[in-house]
N, C-alpha and C positions, 0 to 999 in steps of 0.2 A: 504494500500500500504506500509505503514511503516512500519508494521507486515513482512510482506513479504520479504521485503528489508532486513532488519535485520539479517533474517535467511539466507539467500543467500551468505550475507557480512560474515555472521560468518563461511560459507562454503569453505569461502574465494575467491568470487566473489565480483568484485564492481560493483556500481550498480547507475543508478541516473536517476533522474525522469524530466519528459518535461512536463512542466505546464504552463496554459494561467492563473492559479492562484495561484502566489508562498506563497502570504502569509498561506493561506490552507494550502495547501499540507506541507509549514513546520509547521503548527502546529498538524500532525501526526510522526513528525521527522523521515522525510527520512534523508538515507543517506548524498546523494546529490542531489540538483535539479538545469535544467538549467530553466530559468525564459523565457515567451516567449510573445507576446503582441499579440495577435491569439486570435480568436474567438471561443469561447467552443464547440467543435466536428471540430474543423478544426486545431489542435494544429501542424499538419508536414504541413499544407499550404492547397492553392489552388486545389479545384480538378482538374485533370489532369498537376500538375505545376510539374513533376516529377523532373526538375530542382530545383525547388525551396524547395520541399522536402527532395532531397540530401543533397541541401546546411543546410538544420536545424538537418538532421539526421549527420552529418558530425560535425556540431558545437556543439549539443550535446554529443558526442564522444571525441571531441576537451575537455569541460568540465570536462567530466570523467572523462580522462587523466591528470587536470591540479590542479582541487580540493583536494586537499590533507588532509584537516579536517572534520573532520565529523558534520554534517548540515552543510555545505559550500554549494554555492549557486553562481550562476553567470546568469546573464540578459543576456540574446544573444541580438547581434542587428540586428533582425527582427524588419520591421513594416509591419503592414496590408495595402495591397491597398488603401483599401476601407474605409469610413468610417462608426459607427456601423450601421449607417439607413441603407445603403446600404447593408449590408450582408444579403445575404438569405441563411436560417436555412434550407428551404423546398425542399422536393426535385422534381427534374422536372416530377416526377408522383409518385402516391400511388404506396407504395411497396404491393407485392401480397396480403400480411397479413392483409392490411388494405381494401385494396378492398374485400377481404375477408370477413372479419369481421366489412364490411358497410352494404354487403348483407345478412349478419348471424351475427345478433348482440347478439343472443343468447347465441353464442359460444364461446363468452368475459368468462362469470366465469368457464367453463370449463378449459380452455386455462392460465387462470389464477393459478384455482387452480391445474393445471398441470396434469389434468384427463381427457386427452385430448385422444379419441378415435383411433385406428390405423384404 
């Protein structure tokens, strides 16, 4: 990601990253990052919280705008609902791919090694 950034900012775009793990993500030295207390695959919020995802995509923005040095860094104040026992990662049914390849398990190194039949 910091590869990427880099080249963008030199483009003369700014640029700043939303992470549930700030210290990571600065040690590939992004530009900027907003800092968020989110659970990893859930970093803009609640599924269906569209409110609540404006409000972090909005504070992320807010950030961009206000970081001025490069690695600068700013903790939003979000908190998660929930506590971590509580979060569910899973989703409320297999996606196609998996039901798929529950009943074609064959199909795994195929799939993998990306020689996957039309």
């Amino acid at each position: 990601m910091g590869l990427a950034q880099r080249e963008i900012e030199s483009a003369g775009f700014s640029t700043i990253t939303l992470t549930p793990v700030p210290e990571l993500t600065a040690s590939v030295s992004v530009p900027r990052l907003a800092a968020i207390e989110y659970p990893l695959g859930r970093t803009l919020g609640q599924p269906g919280d569209r409110a609540g995802k404006m409000a972090v995509l909005r504070a992320t923005l807010e950030a961009l705008a206000t970081i001025e040095t490069p690695g600068g860094s700013r903790r939003l104040p979000f908190q998660w609902p929930e506590t971590p026992k509580q979060v569910h990662n899973e989703p409320p049914e297999t996606p196609p791919i998996g039901r798929y390849l529950a009943r074609n398990p064959w199909f795994l190194p195929k799939l993998l090694s990306r020689n996957v039949p039309l």
